[in-house]
C-alpha positions as CSV (number, residue, x, y, z in Angstrom):
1,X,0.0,0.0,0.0
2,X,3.2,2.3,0.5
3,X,4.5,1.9,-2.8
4,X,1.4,2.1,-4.0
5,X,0.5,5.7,-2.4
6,X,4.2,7.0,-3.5
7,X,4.2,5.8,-7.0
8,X,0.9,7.3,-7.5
9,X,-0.2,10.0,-5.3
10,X,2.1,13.0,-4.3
11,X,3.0,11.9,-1.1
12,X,6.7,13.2,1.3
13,X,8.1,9.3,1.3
14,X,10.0,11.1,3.9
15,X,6.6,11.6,6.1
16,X,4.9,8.4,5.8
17,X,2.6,7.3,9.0
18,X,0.6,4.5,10.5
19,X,-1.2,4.5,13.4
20,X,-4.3,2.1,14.3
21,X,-6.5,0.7,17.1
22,X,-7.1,-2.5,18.6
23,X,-5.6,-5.1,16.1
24,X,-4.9,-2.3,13.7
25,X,-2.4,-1.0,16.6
26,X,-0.6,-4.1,16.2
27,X,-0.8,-4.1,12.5
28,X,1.3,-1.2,13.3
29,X,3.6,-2.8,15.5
30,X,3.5,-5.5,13.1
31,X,5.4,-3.5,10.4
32,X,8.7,-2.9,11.6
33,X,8.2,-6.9,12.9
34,X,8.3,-7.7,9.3
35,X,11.7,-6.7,8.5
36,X,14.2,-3.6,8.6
37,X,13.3,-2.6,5.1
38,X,9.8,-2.0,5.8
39,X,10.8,0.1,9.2
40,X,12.9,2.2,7.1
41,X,9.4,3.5,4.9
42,X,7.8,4.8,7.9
43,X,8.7,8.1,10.1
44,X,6.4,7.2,13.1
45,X,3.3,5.0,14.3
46,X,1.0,5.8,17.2
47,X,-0.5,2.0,18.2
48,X,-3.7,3.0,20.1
49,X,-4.4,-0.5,22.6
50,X,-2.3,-2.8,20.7
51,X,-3.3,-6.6,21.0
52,X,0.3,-7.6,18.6
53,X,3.6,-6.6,20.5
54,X,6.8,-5.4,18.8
55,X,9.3,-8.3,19.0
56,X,12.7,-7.6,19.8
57,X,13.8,-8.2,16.4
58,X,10.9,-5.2,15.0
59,X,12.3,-3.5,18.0
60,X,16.0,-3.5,16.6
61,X,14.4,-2.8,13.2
62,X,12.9,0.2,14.9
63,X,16.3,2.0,16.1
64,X,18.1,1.1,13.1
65,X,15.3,2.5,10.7
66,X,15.2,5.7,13.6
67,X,11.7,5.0,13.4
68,X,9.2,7.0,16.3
69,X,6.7,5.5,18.5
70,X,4.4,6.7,20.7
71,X,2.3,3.8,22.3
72,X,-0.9,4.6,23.9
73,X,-2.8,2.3,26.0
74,X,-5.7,2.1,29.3
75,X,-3.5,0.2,31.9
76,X,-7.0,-1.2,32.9
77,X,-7.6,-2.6,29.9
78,X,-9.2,-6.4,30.0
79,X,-9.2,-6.8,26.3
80,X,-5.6,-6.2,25.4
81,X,-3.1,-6.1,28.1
82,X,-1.2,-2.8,28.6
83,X,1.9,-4.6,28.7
84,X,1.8,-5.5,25.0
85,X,2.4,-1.9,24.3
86,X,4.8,-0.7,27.3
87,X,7.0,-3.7,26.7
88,X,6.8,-2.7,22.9
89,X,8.2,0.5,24.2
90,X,10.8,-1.0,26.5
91,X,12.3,-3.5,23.5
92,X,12.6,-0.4,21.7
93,X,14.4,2.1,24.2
94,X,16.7,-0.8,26.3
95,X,18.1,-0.8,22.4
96,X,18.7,2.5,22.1
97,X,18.7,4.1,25.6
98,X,20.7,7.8,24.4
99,X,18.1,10.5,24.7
100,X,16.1,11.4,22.9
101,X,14.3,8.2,23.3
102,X,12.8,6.8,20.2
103,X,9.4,5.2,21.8
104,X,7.5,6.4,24.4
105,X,4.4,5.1,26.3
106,X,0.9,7.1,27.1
107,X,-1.1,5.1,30.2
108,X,-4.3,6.5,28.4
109,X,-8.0,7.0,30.0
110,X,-10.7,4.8,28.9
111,X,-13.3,6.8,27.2
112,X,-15.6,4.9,29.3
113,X,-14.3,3.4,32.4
114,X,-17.0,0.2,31.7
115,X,-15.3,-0.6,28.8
116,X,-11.4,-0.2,29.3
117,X,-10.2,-1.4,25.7
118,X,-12.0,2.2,24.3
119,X,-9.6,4.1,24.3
120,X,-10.4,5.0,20.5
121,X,-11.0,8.4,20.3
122,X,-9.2,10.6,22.9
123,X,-5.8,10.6,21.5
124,X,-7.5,11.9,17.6
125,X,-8.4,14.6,19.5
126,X,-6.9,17.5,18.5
127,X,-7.0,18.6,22.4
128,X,-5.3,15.6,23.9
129,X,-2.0,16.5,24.4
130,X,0.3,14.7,27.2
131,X,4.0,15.0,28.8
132,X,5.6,12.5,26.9
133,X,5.2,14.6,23.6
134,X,6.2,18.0,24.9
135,X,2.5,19.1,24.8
136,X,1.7,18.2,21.3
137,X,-1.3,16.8,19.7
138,X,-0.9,13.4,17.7
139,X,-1.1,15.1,14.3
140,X,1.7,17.8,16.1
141,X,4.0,14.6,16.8
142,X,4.0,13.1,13.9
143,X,4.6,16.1,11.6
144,X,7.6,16.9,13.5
145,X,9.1,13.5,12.6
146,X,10.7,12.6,9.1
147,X,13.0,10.1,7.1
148,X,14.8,13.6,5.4
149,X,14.0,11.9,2.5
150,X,14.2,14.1,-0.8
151,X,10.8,16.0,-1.5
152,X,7.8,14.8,-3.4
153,X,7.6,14.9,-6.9
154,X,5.4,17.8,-8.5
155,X,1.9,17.0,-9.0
156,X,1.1,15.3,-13.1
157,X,0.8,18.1,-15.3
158,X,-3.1,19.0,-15.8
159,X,-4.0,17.5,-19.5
160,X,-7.2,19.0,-21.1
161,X,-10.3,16.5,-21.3
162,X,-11.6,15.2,-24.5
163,X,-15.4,15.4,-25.4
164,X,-17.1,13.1,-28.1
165,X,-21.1,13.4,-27.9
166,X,-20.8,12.1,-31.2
167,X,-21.6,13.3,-35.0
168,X,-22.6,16.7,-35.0
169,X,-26.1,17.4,-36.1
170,X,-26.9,20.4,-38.1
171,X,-28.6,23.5,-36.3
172,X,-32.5,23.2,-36.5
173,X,-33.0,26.9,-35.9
174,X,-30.9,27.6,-38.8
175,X,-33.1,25.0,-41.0
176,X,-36.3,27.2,-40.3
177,X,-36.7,30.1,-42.5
């Protein structure tokens, strides 16, 4: 789906992002799992109550790639445990301890405290903001992350449309004298 999105839209390949809840959080984690080459695509994820963990090998995929993370999880969640995303966080940062650290970890309110695992919609918010990103929003902290890749190509030049409505008729008005 990367390659797809660079080859045909005009996307920064430099400011590519993934985040994703539930299973989708782990899809995220999933990535950089996958192999070092796929790390190296994307600037930053933001896993929202991940059930998938990053192994140690996606973890070491992550720091080589200097790929970001910010994890984001209920610690009361009873769907998927919190520890699937601070231990995500931990693989990352016992790997590459020097400041500043490359994953960080959000112990998240429920957005109602009946159903831990919802956690969905607070961090989207454009209000949520927390310590461990210096204040900023989600769509802040990933914007401020990039592969300094080279810019994106220019948009396809505009080409004008073509029209056929078929054989042209003569003018009735014209007909009528």
């Amino acid at each position: 789906a990367i390659n797809y999105m660079v080859s045909n839209y005009r996307v920064d390949p430099g400011r590519i992002y993934m985040t994703g809840i539930s299973k989708g959080a782990g899809m995220c984690f999933g990535y950089p799992n996958a192999g070092l080459a796929f790390a190296n695509k994307v600037a930053a994820i933001a896993p929202l109550a991940a059930c998938e963990a990053l192994t140690w090998g996606g973890a070491t995929n992550v720091v080589n790639a200097k790929m970001r993370i910010w994890a984001l999880h209920c610690p009361a969640d009873n769907i998927c445990n919190a520890a699937t995303s601070a231990g995500s966080v931990i693989n990352v940062n016992t790997q590459s301890p020097t400041l500043p650290l490359l994953a960080q970890y959000t112990a998240t309110p429920a957005w109602s405290p009946s159903y831990p695992h919802d956690i969905f919609w607070i961090p989207y918010e454009p209000s949520y903001t927390t310590l461990e990103t210096n204040g900023k929003n989600m769509y802040d902290w990933f914007i401020q992350y990039s592969k300094d890749s080279s810019p994106p190509p220019p948009p396809p030049s505009n080409v004008a449309p073509i029209a056929n409505a078929g054989k042209a008729e003569p003018d009735a008005a014209a007909e009528v004298e």
